[in-house]
SENU-576451 format. One record per residue (C-alpha): x, y, z negated; residue in three letters. Coordinates in steps of 0.2 Angstrom, whole numbers. Each point is the difference from the previous one (the first is absolute). Layout:
N
+-------+-------+-------+-----+
!     X !     Y !     Z !   r !
+-------+-------+-------+-----+
!     X !     Y !     Z ! ALA !
...
+-------+-------+-------+-----+
END
This chain:
171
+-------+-------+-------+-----+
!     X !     Y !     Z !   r !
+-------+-------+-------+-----+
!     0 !     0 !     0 ! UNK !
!     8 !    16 !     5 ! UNK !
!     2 !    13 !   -13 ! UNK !
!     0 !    19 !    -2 ! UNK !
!     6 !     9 !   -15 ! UNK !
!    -5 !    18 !    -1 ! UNK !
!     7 !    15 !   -10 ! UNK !
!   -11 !    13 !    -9 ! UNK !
!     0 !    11 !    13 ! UNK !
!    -8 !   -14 !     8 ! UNK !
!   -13 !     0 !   -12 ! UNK !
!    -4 !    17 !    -2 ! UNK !
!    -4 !     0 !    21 ! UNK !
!   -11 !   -17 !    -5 ! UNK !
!   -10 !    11 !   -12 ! UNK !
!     0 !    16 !    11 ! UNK !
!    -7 !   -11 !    13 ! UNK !
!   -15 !    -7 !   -15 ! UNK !
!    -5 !    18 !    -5 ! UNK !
!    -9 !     8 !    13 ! UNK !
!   -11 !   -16 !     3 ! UNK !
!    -9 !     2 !   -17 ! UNK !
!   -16 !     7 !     4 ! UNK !
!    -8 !    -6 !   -18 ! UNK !
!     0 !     7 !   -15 ! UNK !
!     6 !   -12 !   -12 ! UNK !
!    -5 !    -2 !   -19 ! UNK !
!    14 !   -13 !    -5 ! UNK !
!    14 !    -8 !     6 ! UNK !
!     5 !   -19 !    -4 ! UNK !
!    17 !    -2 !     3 ! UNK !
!     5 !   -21 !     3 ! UNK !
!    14 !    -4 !   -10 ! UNK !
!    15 !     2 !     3 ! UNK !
!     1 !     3 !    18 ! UNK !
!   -13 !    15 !     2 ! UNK !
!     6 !     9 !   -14 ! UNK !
!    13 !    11 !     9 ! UNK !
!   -11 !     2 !    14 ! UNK !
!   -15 !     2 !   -13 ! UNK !
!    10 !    13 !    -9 ! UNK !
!     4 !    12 !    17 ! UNK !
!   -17 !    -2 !     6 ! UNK !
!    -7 !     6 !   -20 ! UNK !
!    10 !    16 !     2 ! UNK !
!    -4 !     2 !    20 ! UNK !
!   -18 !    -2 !    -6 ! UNK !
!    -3 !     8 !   -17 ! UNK !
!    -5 !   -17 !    -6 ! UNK !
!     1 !     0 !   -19 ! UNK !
!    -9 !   -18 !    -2 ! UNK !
!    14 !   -12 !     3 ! UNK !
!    -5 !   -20 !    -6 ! UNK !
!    10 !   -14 !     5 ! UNK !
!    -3 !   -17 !     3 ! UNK !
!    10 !   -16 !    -2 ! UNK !
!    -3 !   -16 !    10 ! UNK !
!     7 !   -15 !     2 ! UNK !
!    -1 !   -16 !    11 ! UNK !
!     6 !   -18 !    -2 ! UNK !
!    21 !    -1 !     5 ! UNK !
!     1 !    -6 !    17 ! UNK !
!     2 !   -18 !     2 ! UNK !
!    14 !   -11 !     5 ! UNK !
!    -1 !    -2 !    22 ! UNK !
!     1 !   -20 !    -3 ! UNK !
!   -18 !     1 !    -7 ! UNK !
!   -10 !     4 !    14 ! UNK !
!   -19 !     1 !    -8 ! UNK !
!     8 !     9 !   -16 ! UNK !
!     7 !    14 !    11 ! UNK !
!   -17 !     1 !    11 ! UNK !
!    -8 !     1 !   -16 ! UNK !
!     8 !    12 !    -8 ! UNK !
!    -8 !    13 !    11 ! UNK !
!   -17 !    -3 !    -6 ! UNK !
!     5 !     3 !   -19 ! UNK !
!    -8 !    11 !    -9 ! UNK !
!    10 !    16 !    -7 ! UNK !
!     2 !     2 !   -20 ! UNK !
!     0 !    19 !    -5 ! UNK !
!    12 !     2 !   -13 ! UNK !
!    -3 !    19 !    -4 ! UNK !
!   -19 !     8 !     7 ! UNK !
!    -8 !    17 !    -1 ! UNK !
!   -14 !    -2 !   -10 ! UNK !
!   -20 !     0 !    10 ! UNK !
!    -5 !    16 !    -9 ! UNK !
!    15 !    10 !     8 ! UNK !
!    -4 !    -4 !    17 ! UNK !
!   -20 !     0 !     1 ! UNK !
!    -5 !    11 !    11 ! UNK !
!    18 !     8 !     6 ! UNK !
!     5 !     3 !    17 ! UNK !
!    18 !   -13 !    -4 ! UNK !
!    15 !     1 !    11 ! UNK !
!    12 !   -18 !    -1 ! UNK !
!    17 !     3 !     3 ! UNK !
!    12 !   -13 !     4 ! UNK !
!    16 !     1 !    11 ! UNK !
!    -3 !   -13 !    13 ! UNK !
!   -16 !   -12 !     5 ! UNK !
!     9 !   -14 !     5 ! UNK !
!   -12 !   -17 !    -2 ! UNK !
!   -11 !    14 !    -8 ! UNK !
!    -7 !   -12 !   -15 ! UNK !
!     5 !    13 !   -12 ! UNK !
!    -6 !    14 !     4 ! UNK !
!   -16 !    -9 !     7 ! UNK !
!    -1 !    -8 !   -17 ! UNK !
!     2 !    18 !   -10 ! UNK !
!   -14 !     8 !    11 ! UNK !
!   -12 !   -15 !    -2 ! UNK !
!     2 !     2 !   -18 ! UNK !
!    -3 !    21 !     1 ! UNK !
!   -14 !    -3 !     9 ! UNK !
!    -9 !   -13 !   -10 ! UNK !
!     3 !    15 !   -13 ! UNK !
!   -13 !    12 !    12 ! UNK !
!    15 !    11 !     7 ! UNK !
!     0 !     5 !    17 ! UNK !
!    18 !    -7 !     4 ! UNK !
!    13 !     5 !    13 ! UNK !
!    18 !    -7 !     2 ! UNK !
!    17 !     7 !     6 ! UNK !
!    17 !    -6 !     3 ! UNK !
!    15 !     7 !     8 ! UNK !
!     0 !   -17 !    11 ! UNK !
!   -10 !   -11 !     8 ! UNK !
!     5 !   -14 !     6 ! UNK !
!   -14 !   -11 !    14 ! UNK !
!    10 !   -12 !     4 ! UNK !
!    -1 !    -8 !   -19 ! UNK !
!   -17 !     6 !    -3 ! UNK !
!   -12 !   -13 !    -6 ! UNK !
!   -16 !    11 !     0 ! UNK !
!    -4 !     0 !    20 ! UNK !
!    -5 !    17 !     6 ! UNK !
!     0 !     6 !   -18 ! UNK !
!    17 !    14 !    -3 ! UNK !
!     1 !    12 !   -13 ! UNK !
!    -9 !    16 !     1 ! UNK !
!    14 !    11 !     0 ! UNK !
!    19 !    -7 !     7 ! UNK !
!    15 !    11 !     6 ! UNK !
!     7 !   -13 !     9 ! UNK !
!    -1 !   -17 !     9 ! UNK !
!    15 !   -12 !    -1 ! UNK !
!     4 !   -20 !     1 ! UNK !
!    16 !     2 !   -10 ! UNK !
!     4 !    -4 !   -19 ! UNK !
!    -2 !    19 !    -6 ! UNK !
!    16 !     3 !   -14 ! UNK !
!    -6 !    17 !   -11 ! UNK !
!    14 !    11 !    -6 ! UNK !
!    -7 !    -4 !   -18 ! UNK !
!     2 !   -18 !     6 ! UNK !
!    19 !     2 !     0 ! UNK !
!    11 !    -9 !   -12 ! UNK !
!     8 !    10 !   -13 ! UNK !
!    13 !     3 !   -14 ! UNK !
!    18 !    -6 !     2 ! UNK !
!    -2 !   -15 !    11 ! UNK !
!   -15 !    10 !    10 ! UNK !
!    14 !    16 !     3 ! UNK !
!    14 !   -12 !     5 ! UNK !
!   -14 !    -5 !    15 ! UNK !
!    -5 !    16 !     5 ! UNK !
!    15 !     9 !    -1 ! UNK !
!    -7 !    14 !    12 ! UNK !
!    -9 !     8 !   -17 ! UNK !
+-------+-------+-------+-----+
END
């Protein structure tokens, strides 16, 4: 799988690109953790949000290749919220989800379902999207500032400390 690694100057034209498509006014955002919460963070300040959740999920650990029906199956799981907003602070909200990418799209799927189910009107955003792993059909995020089929590496996503310096020595 080909990959890209950005810079933050990367990002900041990613969330540029975001702004100007918000034609909502939104109550709260939710940010998915840990992913969104950079992206969350820029897009709070861009937008003047002051309500910032987060939600936590998880999904089984992938399987082992050799066992065929464990790793189809694994796709069906159902996702375990670690940490979740509670009901009261989302009924009736105009929510936006942020995440950094929609890859398979389970989670952030799985976080809107849940929003919803709690009588918020729901919208999703990501800095990438990625069709080529979606698992949803035709459904995308509502609000994306780019389309990809690479393994996205984040400048938060870079190693750190001594061993993490001695790697990037560009710093």
């Amino acid at each position: 799988m080909r990959r890209e690694v950005l810079t933050w100057n990367d990002v900041d034209k990613l969330i540029d690109h975001l702004i100007p498509q918000f034609d909502i006014e939104f109550d709260v955002m939710v940010v998915v953790t840990r992913g969104g919460i950079i992206p969350g963070g820029m897009l709070a300040e861009a937008l003047n949000l002051t309500t910032i959740l987060t939600a936590a999920v998880d999904f089984p650990a992938e399987m082992n290749n050799e066992d065929q029906h464990k790793q189809q199956t694994r796709w069906l799981a159902w996702p375990k919220f670690i940490q979740f907003p509670e009901d009261t602070l989302l009924e009736n909200k105009n929510t936006l989800v942020v995440d950094d990418v929609w890859g398979s799209g389970r989670t952030i799927t799985a976080v809107k379902n849940r929003i919803s189910a709690a009588g918020s009107k729901v919208y999703t955003c990501v800095l990438h999207f990625n069709p080529y792993r979606n698992l949803f059909g035709a459904l995308r995020p509502d609000f994306y500032a780019a389309t990809t089929d690479a393994y996205i590496i984040y400048p938060w996503e870079m190693r750190r400390g001594k061993e993490g310096l001695l790697i990037h020595s560009d710093f």
